[in-house]
C-alpha positions as a Markdown table, in Angstrom:
| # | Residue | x | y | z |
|---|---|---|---|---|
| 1 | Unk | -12.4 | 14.3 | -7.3 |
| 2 | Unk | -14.9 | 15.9 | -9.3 |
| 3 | Unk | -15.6 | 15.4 | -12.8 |
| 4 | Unk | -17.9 | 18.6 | -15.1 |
| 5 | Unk | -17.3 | 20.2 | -18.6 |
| 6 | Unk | -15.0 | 23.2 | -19.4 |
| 7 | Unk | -15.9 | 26.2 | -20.0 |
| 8 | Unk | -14.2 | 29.5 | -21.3 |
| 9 | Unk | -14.0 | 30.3 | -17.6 |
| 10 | Unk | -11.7 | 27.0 | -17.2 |
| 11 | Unk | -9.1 | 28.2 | -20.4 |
| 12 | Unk | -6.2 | 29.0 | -17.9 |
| 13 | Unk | -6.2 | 26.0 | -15.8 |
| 14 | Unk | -6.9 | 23.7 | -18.5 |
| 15 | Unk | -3.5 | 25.4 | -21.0 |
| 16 | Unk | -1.5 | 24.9 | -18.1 |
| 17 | Unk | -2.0 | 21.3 | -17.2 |
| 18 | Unk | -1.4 | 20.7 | -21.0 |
| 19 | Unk | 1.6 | 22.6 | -21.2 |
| 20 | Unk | 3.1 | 20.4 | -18.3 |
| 21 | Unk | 2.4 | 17.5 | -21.0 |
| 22 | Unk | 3.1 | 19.6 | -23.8 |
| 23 | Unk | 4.5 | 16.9 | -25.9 |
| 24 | Unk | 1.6 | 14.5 | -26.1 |
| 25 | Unk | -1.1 | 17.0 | -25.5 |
| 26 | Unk | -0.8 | 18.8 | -29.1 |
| 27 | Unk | -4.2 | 17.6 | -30.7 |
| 28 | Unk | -5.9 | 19.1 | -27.4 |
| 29 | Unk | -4.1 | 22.5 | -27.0 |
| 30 | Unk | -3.9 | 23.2 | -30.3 |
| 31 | Unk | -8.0 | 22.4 | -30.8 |
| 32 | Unk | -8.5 | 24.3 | -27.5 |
| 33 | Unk | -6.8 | 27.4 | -29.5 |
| 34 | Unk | -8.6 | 27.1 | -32.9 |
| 35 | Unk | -12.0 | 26.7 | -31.6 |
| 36 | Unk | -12.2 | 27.0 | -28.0 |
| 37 | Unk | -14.9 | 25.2 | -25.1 |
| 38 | Unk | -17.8 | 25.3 | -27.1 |
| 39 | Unk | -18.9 | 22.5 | -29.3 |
| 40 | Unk | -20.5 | 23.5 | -32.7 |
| 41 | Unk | -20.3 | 20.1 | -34.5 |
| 42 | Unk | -18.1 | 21.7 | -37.0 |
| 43 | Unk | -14.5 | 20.5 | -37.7 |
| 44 | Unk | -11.9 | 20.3 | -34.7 |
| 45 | Unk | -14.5 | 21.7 | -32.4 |
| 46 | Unk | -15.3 | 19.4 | -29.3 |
| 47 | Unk | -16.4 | 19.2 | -25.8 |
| 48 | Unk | -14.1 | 18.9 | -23.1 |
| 49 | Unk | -14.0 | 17.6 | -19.8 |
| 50 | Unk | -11.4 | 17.6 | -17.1 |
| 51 | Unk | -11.1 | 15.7 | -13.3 |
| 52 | Unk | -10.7 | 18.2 | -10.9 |
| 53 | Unk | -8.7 | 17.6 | -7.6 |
| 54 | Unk | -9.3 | 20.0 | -5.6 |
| 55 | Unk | -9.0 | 22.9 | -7.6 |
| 56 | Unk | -6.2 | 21.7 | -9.9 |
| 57 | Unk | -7.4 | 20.2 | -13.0 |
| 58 | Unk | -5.6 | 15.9 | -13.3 |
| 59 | Unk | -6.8 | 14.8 | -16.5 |
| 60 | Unk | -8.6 | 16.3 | -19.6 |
| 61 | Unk | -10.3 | 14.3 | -22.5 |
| 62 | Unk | -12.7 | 15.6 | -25.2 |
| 63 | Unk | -14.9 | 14.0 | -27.4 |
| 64 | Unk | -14.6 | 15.6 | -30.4 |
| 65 | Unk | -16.8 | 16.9 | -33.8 |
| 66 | Unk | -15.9 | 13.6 | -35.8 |
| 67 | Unk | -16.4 | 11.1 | -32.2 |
| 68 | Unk | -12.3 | 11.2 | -31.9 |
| 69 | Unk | -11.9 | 10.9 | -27.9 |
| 70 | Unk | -8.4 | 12.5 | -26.9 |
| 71 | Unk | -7.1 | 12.2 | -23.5 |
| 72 | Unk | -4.2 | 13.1 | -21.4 |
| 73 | Unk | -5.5 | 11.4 | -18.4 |
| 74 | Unk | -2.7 | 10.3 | -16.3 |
| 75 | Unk | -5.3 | 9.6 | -13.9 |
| 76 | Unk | -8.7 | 8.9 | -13.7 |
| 77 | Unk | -8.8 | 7.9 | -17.6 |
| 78 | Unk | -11.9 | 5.5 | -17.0 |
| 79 | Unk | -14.4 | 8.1 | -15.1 |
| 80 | Unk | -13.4 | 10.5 | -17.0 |
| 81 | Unk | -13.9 | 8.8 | -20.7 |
| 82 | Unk | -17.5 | 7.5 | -19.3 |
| 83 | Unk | -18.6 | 10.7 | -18.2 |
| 84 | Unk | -17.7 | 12.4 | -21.4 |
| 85 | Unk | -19.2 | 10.1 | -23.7 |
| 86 | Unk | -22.1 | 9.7 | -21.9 |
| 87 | Unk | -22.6 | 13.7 | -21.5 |
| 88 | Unk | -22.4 | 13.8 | -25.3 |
| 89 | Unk | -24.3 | 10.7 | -26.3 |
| 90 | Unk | -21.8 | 10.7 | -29.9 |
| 91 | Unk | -20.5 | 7.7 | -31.4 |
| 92 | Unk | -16.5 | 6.7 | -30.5 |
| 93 | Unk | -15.0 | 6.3 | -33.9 |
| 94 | Unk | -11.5 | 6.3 | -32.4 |
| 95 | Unk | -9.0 | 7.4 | -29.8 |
| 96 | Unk | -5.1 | 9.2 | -29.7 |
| 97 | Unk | -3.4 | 9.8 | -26.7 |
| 98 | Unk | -0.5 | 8.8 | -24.8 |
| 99 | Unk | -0.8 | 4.9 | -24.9 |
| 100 | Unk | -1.6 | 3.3 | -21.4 |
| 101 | Unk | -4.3 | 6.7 | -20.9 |
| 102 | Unk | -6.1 | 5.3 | -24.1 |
| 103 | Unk | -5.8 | 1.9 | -23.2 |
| 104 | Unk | -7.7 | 2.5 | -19.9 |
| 105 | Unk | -10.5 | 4.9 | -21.6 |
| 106 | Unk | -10.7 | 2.4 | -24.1 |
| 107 | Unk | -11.6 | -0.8 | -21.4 |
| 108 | Unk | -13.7 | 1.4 | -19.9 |
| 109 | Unk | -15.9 | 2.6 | -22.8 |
| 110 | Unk | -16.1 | -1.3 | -23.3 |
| 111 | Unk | -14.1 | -0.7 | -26.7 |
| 112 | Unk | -10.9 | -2.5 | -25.8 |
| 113 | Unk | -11.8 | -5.4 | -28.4 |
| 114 | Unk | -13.9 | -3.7 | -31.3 |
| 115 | Unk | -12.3 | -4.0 | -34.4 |
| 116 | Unk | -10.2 | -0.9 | -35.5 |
| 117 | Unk | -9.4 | -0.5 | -38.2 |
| 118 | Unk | -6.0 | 1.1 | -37.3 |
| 119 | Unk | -4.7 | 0.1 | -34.0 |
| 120 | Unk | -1.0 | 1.7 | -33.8 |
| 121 | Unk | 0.7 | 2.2 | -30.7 |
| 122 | Unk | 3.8 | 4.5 | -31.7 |
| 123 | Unk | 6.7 | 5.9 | -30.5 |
| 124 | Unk | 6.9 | 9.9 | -29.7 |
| 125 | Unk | 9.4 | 11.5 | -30.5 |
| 126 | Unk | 10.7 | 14.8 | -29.8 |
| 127 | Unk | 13.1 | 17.7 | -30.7 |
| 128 | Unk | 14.5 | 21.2 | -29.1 |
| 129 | Unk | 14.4 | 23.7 | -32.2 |
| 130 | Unk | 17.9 | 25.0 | -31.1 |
| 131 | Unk | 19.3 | 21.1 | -32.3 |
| 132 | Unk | 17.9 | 20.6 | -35.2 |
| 133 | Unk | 20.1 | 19.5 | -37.6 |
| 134 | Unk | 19.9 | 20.4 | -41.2 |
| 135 | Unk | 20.3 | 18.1 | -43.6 |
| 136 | Unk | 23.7 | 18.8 | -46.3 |
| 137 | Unk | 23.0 | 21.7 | -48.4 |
| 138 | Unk | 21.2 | 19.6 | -52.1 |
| 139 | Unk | 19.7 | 20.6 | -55.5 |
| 140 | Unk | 16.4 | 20.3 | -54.0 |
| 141 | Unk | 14.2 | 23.7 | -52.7 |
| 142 | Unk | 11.8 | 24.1 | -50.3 |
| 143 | Unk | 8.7 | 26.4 | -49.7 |
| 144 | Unk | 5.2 | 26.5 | -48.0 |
| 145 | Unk | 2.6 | 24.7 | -49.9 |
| 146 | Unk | 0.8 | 27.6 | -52.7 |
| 147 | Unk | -2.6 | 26.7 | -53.6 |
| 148 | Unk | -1.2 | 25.5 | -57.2 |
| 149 | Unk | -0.1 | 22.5 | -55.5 |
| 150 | Unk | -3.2 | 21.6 | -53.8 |
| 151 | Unk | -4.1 | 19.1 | -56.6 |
| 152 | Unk | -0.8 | 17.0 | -56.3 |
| 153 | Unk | -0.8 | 17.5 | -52.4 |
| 154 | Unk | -4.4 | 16.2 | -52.4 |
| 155 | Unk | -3.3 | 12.8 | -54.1 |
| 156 | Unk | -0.5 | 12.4 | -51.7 |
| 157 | Unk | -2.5 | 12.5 | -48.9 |
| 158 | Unk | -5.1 | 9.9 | -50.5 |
| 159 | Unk | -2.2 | 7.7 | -50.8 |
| 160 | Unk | -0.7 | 8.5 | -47.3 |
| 161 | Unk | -4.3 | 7.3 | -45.6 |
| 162 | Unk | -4.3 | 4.4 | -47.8 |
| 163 | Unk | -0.4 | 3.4 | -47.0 |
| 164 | Unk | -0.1 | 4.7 | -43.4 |
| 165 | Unk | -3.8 | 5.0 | -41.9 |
| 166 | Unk | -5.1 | 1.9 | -43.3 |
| 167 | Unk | -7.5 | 3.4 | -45.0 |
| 168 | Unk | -9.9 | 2.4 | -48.2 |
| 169 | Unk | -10.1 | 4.5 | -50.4 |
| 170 | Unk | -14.1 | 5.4 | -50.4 |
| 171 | Unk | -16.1 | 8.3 | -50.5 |
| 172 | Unk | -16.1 | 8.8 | -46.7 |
| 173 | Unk | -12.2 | 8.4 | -46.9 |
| 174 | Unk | -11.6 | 11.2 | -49.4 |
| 175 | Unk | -13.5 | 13.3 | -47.7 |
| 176 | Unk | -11.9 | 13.2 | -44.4 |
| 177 | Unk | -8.5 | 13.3 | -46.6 |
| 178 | Unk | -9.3 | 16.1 | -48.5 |
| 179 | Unk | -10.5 | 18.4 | -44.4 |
| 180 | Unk | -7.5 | 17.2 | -43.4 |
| 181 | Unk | -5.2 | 18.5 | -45.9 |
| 182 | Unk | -7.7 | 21.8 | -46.8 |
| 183 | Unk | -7.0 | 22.4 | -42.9 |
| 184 | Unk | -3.4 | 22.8 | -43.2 |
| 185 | Unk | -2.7 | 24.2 | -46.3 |
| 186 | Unk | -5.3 | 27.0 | -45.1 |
| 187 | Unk | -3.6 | 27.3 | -42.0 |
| 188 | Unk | -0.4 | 28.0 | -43.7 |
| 189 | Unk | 0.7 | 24.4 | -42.4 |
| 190 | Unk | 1.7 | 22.7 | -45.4 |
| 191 | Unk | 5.2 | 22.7 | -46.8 |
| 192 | Unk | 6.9 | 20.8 | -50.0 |
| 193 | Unk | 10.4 | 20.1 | -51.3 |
| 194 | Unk | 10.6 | 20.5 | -55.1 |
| 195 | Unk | 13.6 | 19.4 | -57.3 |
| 196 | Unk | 13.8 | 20.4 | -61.0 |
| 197 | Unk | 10.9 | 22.2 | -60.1 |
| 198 | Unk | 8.8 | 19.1 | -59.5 |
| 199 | Unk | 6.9 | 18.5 | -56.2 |
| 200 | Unk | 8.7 | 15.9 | -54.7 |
| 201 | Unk | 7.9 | 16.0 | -51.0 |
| 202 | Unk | 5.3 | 17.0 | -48.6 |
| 203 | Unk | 6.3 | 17.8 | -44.8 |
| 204 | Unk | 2.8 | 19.1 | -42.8 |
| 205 | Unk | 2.1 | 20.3 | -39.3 |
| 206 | Unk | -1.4 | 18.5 | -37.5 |
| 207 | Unk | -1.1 | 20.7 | -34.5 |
| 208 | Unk | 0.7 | 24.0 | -34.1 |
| 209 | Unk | 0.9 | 26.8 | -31.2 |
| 210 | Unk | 3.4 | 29.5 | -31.3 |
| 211 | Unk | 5.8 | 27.3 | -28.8 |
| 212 | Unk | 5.7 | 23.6 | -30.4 |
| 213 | Unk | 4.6 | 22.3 | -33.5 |
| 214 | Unk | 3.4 | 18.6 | -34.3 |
| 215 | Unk | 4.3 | 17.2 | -37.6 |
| 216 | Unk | 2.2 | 14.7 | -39.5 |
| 217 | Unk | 1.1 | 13.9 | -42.8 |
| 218 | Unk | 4.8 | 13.5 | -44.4 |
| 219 | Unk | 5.1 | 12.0 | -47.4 |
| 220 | Unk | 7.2 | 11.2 | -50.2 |
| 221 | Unk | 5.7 | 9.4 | -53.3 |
| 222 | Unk | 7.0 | 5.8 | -53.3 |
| 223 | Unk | 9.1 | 6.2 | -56.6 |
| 224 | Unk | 11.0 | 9.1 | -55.0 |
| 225 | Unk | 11.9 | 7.8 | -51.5 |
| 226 | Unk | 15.6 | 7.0 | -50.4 |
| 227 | Unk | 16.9 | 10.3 | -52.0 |
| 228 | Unk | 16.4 | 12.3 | -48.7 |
| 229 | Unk | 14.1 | 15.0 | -50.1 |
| 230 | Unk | 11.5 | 14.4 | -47.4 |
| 231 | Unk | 14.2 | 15.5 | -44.7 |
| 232 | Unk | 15.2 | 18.2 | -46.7 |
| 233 | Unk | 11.2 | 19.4 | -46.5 |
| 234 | Unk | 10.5 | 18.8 | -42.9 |
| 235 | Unk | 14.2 | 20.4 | -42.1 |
| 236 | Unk | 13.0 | 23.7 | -43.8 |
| 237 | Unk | 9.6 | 23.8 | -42.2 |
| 238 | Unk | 11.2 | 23.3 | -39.1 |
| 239 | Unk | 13.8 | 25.8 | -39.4 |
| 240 | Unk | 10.8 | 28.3 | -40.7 |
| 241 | Unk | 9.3 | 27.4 | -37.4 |
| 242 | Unk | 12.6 | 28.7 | -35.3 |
| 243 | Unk | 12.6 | 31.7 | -36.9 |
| 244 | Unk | 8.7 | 32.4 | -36.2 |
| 245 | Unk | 9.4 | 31.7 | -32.3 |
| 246 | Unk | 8.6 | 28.1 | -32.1 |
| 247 | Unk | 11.2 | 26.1 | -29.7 |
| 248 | Unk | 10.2 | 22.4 | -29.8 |
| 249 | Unk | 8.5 | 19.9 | -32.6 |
| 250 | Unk | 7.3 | 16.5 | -31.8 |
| 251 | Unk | 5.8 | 13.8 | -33.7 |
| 252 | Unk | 4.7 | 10.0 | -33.6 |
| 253 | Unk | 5.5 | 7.2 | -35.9 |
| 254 | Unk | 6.6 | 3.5 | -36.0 |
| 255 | Unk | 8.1 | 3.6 | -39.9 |
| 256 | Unk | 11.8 | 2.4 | -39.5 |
| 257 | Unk | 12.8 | 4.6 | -42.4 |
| 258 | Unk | 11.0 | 7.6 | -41.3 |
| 259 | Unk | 12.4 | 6.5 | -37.8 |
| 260 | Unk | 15.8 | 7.0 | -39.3 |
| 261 | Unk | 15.0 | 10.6 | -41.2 |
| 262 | Unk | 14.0 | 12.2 | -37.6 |
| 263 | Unk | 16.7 | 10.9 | -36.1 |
| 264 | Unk | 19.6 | 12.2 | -38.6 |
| 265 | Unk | 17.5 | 15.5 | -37.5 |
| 266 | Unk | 17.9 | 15.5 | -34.4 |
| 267 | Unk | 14.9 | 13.7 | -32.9 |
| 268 | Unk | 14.4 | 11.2 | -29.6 |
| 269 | Unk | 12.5 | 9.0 | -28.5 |
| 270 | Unk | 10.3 | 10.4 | -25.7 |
| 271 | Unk | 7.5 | 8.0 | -24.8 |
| 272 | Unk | 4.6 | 6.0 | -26.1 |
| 273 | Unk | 1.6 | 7.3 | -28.0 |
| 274 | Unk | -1.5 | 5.4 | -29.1 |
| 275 | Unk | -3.7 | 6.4 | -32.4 |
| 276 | Unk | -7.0 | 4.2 | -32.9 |
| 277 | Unk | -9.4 | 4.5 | -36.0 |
| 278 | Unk | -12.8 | 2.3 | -35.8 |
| 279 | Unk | -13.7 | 4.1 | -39.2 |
């Protein structure tokens, strides 16, 4: 086994062990996409390394821009983690991956009882495009995101840290709120539900390649939920996705009620997946 940084050189062998784990590997391929090998410091770039058998790459973790470590190690997770983190000498400030890969990088990096301060493991979930089901035809509409709405989107996803992520809401905290959703609305990733002409829902993609699509940031003001207007956006995002050649959508969460909403879509259950925030 041999353990080294990626390189350009590396991009075919590395997209191809990620496609075999194409469900929980989404933060990674669709980094890898955006940004490539090379890391720049600047937002979603990171370095990568993989464990080599042979020739065949077994595992890949990077260490990314804002210290996030991702794996998909199903082997090798604690070499692997120490070597990466060592090789870039930046601070941890959380992990995601599938869970028992994270749990090993995590005892390894000597982080397993540090205090996070979000510690989820969640349940992944997953969906073929061709079976998604659309939610009964409503008075609500549904449309990407316009730059108009970036004010009320940017609130929403203040209050989504907050309720979801743990957060606090401090200076740090906006900031990383306000990348987060900048990223997708200027990647064309953001989508809303609107009834009476109101915003009234918010469905967003974290990760997105032309094959699979990741959602994440969903979120539905408080005062609004139980009226079904967040399926309705995240069914019309989805369905835009179909018809632009995507053929699968995953996602993680542990939120009974938004448990419920995927499911009426069409979602299952497909394994475990761990997010951890120190900061």
């Amino acid at each position: 086994m041999q353990i080294r940084a990626l390189t350009e050189a590396d991009r075919a062998a590395a997209e191809a062990f990620l496609a075999d784990h194409a469900d929980s590997s989404m933060f990674l391929r669709s980094n890898i996409r955006s940004n490539g090998f090379e890391d720049t410091g600047r937002p979603y770039s990171a370095t990568y390394f993989a464990a080599f058998e042979g020739a065949r790459i077994a595992a890949i973790a990077s260490h990314s821009w804002n210290g996030m470590v991702i794996v998909q190690t199903p082997v090798h997770a604690e070499a692997l983690a120490c070597a990466l983190v060592q090789h870039t000498g930046r601070e941890v400030t959380g992990f995601s991956g599938p869970r028992d890969h994270v749990a090993r990088a995590r005892e390894a990096l000597r982080l397993a009882n540090m205090r996070a301060q979000l510690d989820a493991d969640e349940d992944l979930y997953g969906l073929s495009l061709d079976r998604l089901r659309e939610p009964p035809t409503a008075a609500v509409t549904c449309r990407g995101a316009l730059p108009r709405d970036r004010d009320q989107l940017l609130a929403w996803r203040f209050a989504y840290d907050i309720e979801t992520l743990s957060g606090q809401d401090t200076e740090a905290s906006r900031k990383r709120a306000t990348q987060f959703l900048d990223a997708q609305l200027n990647a064309g990733r953001g989508w809303v539900a609107l009834a009476d002409e109101q915003l009234v829902s918010f469905s967003g993609f974290n990760a997105a390649l032309p094959d699979i699509v990741q959602l994440g940031g969903i979120y539905t003001p408080p005062e609004l939920r139980g009226r079904g207007y967040a399926k309705h956006a995240v069914a019309s995002q989805l369905s835009a996705a179909r018809k632009a050649g995507a053929t699968r959508a995953v996602l993680f969460t542990k939120n009974p009620s938004a448990v419920r909403c995927y499911e009426a879509l069409g979602f299952c259950r497909t394994g475990e997946f761990s997010l951890v925030l120190f900061q």
